[in-house]
C-alpha positions in Angstrom: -20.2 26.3 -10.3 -22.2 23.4 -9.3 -22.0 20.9 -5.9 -21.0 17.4 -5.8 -21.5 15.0 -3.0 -18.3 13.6 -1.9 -19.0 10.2 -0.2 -16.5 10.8 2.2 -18.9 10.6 5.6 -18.4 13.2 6.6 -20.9 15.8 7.9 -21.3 18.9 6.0 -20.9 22.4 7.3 -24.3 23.9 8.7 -25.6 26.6 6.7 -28.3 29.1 7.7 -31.8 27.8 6.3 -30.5 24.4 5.8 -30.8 20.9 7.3 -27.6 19.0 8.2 -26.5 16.4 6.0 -24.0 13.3 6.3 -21.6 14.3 3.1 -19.3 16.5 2.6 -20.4 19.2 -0.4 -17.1 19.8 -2.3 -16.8 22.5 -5.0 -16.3 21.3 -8.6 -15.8 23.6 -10.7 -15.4 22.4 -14.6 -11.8 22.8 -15.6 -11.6 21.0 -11.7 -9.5 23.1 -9.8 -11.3 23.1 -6.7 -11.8 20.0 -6.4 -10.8 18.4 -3.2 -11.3 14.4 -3.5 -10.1 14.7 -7.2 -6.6 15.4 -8.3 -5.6 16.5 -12.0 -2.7 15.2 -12.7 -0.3 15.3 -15.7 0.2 12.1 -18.3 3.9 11.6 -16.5 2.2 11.2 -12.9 -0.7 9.3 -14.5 1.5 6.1 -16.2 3.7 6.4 -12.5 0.1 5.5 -11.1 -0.5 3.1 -12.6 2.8 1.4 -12.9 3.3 1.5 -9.2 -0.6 1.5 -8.0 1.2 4.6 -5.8 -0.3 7.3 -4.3 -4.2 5.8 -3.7 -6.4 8.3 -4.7 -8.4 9.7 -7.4 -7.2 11.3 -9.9 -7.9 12.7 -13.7 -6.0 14.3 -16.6 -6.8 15.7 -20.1 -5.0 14.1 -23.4 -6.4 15.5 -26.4 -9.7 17.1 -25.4 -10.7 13.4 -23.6 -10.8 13.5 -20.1 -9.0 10.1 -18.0 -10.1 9.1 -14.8 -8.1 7.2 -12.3 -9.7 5.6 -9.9 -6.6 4.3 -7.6 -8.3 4.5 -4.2 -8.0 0.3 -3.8 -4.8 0.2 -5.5 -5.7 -1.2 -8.6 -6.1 2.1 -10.6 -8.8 1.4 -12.7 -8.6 3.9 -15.6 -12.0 4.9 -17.9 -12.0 7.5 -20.7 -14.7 10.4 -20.9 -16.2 12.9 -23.0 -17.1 15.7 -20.8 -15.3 16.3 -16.9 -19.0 15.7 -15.3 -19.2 12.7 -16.7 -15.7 11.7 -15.4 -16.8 12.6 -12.1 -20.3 10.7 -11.8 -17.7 7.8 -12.1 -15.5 8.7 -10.1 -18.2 8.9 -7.3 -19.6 5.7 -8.7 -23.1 7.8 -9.9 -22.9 6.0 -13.3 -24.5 2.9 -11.9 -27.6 4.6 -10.4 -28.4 6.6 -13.8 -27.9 2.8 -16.0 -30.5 1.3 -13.2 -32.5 4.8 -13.8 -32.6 4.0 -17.2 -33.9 0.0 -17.0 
């Protein structure tokens, strides 16, 4: 298991030994199921998504091995394929930009 900052603002629980910080740390675990800001979802609940832009959210499915990310928290479910899930993540919290400037 690794930790993921969710960008949610909100302050993380104290821990003995360590420093307060302003994000929530969520639990991602690879096949996702404890995820908390990022909903997998089947391809019938993904096309309703998008169709009706309804329920905003995130969201994510797997369809032959790729995994689909659906990023529908403005309501215009933006949709991106991707290889691995970590990958689908880092764009889901919108960490794909920082590694491209990285990489300038």
């Amino acid at each position: 298991m690794w930790h993921k900052v969710h960008l949610a603002g909100e302050p993380a629980p104290l821990k003995m030994g360590k420093s307060p910080c302003p994000f929530k740390l969520s639990k991602v675990r690879k096949d996702g199921e404890a995820m908390d800001d990022i909903k997998k979802i089947t391809s019938k609940e993904a096309s309703q998504i998008i169709d009706t832009r309804k329920p905003l959210g995130k969201f994510y499915l797997i369809d032959k091995g790729i995994y689909v990310g659906i990023d529908n928290s403005s309501g215009d479910a933006w949709t991106e394929e991707f290889d691995s899930f970590e990958a689908m993540v880092k764009w889901q919290h919108g960490l794909e930009d920082e590694e491209e400037l990285e990489m300038e």
